[in-house]
Backbone as JSON, one array per atom type, in Angstrom:
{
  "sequence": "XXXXXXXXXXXXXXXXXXXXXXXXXXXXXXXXXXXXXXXXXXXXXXXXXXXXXXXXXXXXXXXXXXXXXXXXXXXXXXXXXXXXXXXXXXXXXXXXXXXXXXXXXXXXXXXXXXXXXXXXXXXXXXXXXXXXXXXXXXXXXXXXXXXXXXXXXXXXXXXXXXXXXXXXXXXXXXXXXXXXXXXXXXXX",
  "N": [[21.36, 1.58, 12.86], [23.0, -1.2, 13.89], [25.72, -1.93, 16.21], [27.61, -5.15, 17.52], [29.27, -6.15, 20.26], [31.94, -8.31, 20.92], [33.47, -9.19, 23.63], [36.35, -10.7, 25.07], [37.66, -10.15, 27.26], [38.1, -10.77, 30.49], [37.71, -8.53, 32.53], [35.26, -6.43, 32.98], [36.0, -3.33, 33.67], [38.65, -3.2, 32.36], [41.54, -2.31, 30.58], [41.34, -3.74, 27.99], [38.46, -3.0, 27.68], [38.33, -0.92, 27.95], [39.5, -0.03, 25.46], [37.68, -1.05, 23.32], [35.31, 0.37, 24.44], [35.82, 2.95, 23.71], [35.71, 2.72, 20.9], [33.43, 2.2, 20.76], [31.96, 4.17, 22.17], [32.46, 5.85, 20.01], [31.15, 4.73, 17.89], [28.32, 4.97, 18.81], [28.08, 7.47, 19.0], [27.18, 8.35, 16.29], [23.91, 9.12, 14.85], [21.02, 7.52, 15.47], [22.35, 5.21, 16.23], [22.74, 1.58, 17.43], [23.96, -0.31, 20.33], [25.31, -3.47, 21.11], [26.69, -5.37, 24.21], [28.74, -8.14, 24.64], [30.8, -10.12, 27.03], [32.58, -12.07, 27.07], [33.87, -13.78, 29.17], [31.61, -14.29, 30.82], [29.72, -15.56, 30.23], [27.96, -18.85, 28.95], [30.25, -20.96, 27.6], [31.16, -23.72, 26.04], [34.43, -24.97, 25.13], [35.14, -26.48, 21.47], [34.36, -29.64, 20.9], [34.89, -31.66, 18.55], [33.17, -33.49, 17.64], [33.36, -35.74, 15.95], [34.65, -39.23, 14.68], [36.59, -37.79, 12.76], [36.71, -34.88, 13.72], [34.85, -33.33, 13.13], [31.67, -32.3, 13.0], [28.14, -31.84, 13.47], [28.43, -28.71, 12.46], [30.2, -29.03, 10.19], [28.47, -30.17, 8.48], [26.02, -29.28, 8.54], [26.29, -26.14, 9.43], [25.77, -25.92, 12.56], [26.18, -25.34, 15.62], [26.92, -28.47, 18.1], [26.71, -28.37, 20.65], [24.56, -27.36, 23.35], [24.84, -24.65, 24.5], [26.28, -20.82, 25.18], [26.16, -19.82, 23.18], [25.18, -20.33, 20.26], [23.11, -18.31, 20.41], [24.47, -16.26, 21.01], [25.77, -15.58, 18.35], [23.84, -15.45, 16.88], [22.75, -13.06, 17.72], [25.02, -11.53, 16.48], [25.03, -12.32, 13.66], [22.28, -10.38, 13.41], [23.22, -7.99, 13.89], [24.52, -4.86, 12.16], [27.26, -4.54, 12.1], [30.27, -5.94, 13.79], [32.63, -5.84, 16.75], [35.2, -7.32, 17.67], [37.47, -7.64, 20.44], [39.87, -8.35, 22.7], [41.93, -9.4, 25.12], [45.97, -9.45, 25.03], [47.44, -12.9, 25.09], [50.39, -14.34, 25.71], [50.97, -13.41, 23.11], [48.36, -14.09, 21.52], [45.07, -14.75, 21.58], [42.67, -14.21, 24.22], [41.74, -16.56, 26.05], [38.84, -17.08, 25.88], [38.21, -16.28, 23.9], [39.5, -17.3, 22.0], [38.16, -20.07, 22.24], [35.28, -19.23, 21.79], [35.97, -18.23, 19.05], [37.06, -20.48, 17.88], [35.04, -22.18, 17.42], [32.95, -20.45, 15.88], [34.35, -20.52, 13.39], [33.82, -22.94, 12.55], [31.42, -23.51, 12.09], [31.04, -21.92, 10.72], [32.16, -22.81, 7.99], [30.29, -23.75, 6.47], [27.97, -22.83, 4.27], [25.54, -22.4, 5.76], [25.8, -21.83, 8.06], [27.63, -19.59, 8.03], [25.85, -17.3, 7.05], [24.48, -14.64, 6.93], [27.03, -13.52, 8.12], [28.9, -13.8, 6.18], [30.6, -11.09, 4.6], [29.78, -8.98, 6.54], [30.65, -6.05, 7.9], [33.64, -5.96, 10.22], [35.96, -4.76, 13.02], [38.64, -5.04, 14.57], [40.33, -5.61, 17.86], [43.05, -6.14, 19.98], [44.4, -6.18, 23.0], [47.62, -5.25, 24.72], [48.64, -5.9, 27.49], [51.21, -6.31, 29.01], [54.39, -6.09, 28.43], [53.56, -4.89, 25.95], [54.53, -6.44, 23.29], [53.38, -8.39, 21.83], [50.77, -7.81, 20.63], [50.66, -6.66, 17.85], [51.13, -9.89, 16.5], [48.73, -10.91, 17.94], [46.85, -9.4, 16.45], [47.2, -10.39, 13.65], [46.61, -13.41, 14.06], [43.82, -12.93, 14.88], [42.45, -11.97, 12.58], [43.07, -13.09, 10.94], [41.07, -15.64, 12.05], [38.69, -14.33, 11.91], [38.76, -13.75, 9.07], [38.3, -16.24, 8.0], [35.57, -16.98, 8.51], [34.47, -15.17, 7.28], [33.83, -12.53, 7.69], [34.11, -9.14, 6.62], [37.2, -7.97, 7.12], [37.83, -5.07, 8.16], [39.51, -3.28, 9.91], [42.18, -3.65, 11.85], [43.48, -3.51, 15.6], [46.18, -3.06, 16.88], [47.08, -2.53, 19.94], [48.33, -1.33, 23.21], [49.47, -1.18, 26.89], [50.85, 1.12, 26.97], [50.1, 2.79, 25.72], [47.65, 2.88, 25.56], [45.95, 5.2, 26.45], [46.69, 7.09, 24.76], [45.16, 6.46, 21.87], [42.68, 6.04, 22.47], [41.4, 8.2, 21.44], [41.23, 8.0, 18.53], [40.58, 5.46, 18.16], [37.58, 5.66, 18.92], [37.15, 7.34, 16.76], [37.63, 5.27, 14.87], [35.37, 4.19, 15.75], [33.04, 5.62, 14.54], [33.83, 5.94, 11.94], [33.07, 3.5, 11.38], [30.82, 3.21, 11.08], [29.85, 4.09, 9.17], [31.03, 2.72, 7.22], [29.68, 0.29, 7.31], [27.01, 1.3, 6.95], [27.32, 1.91, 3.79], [27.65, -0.4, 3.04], [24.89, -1.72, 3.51]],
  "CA": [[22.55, 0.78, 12.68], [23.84, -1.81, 15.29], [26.83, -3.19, 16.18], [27.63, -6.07, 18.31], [30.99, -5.98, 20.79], [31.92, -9.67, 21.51], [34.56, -8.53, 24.1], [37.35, -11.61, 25.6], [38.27, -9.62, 28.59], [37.44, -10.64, 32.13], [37.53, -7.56, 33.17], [35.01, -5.25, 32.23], [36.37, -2.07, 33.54], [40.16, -3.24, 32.26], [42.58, -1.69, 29.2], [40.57, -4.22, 26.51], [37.26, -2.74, 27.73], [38.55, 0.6, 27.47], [39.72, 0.25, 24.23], [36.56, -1.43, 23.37], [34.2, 1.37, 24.94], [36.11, 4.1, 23.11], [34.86, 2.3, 19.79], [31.98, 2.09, 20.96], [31.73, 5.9, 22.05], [32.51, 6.89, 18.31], [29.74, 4.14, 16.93], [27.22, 5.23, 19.15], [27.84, 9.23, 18.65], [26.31, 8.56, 15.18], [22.6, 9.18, 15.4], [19.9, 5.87, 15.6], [22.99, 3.5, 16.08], [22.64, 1.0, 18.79], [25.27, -1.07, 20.43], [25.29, -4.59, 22.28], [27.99, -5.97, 24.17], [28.74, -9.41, 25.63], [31.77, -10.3, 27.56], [32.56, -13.86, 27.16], [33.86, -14.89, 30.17], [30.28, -14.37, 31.51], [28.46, -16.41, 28.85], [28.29, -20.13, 29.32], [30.66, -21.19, 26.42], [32.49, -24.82, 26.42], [35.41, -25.08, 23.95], [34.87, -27.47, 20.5], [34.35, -30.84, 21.08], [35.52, -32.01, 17.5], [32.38, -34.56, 17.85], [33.34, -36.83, 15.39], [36.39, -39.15, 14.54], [36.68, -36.82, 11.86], [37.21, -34.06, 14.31], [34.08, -32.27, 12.52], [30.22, -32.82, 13.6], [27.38, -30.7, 12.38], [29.05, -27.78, 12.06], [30.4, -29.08, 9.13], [27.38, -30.51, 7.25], [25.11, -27.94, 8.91], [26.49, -25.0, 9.47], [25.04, -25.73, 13.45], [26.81, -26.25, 16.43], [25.51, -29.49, 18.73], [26.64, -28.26, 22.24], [23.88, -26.14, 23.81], [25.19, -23.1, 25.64], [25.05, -19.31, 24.85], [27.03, -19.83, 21.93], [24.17, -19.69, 19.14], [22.5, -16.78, 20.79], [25.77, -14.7, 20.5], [26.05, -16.05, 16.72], [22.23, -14.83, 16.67], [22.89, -11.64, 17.54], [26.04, -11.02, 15.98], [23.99, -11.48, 12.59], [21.29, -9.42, 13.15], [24.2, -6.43, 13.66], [25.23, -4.31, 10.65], [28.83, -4.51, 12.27], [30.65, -6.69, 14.77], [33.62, -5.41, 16.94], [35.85, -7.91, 18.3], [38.32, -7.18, 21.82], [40.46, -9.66, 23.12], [43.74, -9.09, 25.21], [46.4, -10.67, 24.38], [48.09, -13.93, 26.46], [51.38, -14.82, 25.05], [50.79, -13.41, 21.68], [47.29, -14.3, 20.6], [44.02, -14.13, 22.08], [42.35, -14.99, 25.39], [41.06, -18.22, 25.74], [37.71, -17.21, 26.45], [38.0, -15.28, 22.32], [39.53, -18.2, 20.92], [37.11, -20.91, 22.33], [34.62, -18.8, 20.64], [36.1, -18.11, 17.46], [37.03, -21.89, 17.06], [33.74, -22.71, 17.16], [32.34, -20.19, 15.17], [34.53, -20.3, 12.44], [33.86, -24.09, 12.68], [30.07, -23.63, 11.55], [30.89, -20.58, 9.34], [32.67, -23.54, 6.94], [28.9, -24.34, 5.97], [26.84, -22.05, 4.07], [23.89, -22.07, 6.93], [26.71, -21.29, 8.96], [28.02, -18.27, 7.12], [24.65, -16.94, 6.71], [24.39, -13.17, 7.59], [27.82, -13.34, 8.59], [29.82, -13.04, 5.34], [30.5, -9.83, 4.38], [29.9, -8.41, 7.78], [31.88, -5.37, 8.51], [34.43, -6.12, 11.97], [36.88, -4.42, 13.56], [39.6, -6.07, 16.08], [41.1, -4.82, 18.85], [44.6, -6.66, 20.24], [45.09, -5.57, 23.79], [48.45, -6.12, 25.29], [49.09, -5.63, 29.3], [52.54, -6.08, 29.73], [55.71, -5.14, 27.59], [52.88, -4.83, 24.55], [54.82, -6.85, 22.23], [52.67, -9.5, 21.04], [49.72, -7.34, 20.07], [50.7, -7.36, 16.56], [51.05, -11.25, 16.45], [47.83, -11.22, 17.94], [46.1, -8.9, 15.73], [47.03, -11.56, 12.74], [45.61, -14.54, 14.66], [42.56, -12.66, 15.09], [42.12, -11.4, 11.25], [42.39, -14.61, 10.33], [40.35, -16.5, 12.18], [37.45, -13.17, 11.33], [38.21, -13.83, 7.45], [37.84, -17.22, 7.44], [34.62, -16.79, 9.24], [33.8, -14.53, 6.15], [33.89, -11.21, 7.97], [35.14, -7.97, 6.13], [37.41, -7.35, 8.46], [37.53, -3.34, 7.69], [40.37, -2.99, 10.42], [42.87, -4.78, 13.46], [43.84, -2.18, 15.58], [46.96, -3.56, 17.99], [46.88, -1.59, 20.95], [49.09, -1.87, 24.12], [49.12, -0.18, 27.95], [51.86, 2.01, 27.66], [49.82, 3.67, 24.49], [46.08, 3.13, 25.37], [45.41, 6.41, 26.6], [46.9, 8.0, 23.38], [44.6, 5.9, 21.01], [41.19, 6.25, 22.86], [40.49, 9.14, 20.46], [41.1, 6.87, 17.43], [39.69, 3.86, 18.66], [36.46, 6.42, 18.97], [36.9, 7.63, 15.5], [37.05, 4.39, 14.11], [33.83, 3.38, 15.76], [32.38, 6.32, 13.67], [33.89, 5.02, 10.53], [32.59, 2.03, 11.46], [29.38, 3.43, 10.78], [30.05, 5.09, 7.59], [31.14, 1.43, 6.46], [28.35, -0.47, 7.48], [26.21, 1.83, 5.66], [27.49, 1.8, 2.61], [27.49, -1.82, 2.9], [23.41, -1.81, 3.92]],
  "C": [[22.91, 0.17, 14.03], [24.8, -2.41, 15.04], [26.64, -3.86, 17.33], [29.04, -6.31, 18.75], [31.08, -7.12, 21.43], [33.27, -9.16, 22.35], [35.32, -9.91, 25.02], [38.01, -11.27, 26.78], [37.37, -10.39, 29.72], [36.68, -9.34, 33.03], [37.11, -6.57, 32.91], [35.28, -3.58, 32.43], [37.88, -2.13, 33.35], [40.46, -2.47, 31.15], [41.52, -2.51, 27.79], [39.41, -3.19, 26.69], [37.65, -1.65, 27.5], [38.76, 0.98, 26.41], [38.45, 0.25, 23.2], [35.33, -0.11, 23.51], [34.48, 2.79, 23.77], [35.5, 4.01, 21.2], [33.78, 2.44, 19.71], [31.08, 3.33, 21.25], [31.31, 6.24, 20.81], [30.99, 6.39, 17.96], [28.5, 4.52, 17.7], [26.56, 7.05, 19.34], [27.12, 9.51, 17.62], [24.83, 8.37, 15.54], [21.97, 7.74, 14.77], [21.36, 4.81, 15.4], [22.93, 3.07, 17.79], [23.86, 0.31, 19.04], [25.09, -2.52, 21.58], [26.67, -5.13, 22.71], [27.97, -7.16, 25.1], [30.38, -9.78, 25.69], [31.69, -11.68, 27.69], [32.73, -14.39, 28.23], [32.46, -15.06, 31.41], [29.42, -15.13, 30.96], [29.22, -18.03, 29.4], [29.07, -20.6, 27.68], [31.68, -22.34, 26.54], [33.53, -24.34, 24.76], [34.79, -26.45, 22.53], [35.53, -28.59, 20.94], [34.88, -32.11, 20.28], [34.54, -33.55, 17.93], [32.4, -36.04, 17.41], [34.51, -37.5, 15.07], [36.91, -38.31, 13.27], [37.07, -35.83, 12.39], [35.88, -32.54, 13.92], [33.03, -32.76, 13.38], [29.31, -32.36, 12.86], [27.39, -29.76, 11.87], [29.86, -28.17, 11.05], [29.23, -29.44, 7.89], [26.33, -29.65, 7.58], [24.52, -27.04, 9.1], [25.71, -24.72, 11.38], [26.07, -26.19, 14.58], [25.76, -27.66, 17.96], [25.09, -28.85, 19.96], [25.64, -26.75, 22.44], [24.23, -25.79, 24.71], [24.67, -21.45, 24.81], [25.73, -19.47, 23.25], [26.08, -19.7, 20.42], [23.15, -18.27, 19.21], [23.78, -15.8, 20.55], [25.86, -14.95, 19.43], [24.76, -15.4, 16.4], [22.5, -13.6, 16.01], [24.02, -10.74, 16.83], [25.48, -11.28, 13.81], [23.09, -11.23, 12.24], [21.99, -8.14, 13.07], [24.11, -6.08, 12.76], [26.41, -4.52, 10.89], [29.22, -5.56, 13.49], [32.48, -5.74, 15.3], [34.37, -6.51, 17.82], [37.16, -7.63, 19.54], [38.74, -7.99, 22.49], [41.9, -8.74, 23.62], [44.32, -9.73, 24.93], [47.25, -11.36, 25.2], [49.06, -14.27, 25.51], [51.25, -14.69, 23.51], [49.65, -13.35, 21.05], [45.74, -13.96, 21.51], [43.51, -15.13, 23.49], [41.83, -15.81, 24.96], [39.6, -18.36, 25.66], [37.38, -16.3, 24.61], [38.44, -16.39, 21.48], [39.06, -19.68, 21.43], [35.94, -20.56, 21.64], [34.62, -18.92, 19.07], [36.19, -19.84, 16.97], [35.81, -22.39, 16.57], [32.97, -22.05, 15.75], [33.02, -20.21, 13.49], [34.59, -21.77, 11.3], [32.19, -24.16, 11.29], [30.25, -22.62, 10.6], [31.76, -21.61, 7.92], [31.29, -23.78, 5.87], [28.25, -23.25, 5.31], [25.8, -21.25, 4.78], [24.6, -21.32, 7.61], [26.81, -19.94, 9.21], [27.19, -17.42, 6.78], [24.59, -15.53, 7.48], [25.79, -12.77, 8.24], [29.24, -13.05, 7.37], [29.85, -11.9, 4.59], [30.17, -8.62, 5.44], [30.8, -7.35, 8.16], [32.35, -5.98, 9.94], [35.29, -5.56, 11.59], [37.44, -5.62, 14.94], [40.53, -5.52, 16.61], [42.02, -6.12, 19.69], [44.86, -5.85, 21.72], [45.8, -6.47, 24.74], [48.88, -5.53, 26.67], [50.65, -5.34, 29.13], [53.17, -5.73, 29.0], [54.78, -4.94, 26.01], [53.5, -5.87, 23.32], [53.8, -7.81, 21.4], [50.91, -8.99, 20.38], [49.47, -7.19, 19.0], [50.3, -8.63, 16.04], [49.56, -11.61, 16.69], [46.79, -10.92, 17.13], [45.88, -9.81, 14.5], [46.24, -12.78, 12.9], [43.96, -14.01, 14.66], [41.95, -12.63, 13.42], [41.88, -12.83, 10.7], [41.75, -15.46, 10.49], [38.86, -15.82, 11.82], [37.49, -13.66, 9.67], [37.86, -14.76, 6.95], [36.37, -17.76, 8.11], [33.91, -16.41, 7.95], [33.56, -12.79, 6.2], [34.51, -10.05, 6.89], [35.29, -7.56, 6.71], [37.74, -5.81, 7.61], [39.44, -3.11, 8.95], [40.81, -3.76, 11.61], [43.45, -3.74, 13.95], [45.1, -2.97, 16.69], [47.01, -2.34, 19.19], [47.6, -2.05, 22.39], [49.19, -0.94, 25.37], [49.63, 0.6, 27.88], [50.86, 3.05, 25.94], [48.39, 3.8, 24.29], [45.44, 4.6, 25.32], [45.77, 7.31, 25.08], [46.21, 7.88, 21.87], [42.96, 5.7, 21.28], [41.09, 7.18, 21.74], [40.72, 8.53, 18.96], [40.74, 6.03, 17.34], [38.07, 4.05, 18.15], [36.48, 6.99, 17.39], [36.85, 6.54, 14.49], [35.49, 3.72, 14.29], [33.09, 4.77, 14.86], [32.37, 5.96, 12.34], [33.34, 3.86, 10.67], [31.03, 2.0, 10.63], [29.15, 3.8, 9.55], [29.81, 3.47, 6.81], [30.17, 0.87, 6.33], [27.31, -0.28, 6.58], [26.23, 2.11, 4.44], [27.45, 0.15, 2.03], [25.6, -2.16, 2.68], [22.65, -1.77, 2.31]]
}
């Protein structure tokens, strides 16, 4: 079993990544599961270009996007997974910029069939982490779900998560990446 951790943080030893890792603990405690993770703001990824005066391009008749960066290789690998885990902190409510330049895109080409291809029905999880007074980690968790369902994902769970409460949710974070696994495989 693999999953695939598209993670929106900068900072890979920050509060997202931690939340993130602790998922990733659980899913990789189960025996033969693997785990990949890519941190976006390391990946070459422009934002959607909205190519046409339409505001669409090939990613609508497609299911392809035009601009070459890493952006079809992380779409690659995210369905060859059994699972996907999504991790994004959150900036004024919703998700970093470097999670929703991604998602626009992908949920751009997931309109298409080709698109959508190994990707609907997909177990994900989503993780919401909020730095400062936590509030908007909720708010964000919605933004996220929805841009995952209209992708096609089954999202399985959004977990909001915030600093003043990380440490108390690492061991749940870690038990959902176990369920994670349970899911997947009943899905398989």
């Amino acid at each position: 079993m693999k999953a695939m951790l598209i993670c929106g943080s900068r900072n890979p030893d920050g509060q997202t990544a931690r939340a993130a890792g602790a998922v990733m603990k659980g899913f990789l405690s189960m025996p033969k599961n693997s785990a990949e993770l890519a941190f976006l703001p390391d990946l070459k990824l422009e934002r959607c270009r909205q190519c046409e005066d339409s505001g669409w391009g090939l990613c609508r008749h497609e299911g392809r996007c035009v601009i070459e960066d890493d952006f079809a290789g992380l779409v690659d690998k995210i369905r060859h997974a059994d699972a996907a885990v999504f991790a994004t902190p959150v900036y004024y409510s919703d998700l970093s910029e470097s999670m929703r330049a991604f998602t626009d895109r992908l949920r751009r080409i997931c309109t298409h069939e080709t698109g959508n291809m190994s990707i609907r029905g997909k177990p994900a999880v989503g993780l919401c982490v909020a730095g400062g007074g936590g509030g908007g980690a909720p708010a964000c968790c919605v933004s996220l779900e929805r841009v995952l369902g209209t992708c096609g994902f089954d999202v399985l769970d959004m977990v909001p998560v915030r600093r003043q409460n990380l440490k108390a949710k690492l061991k749940s974070l870690e038990t959902i990446g176990q369920w994670l696994t349970e899911q997947a495989s009943a899905i398989r």
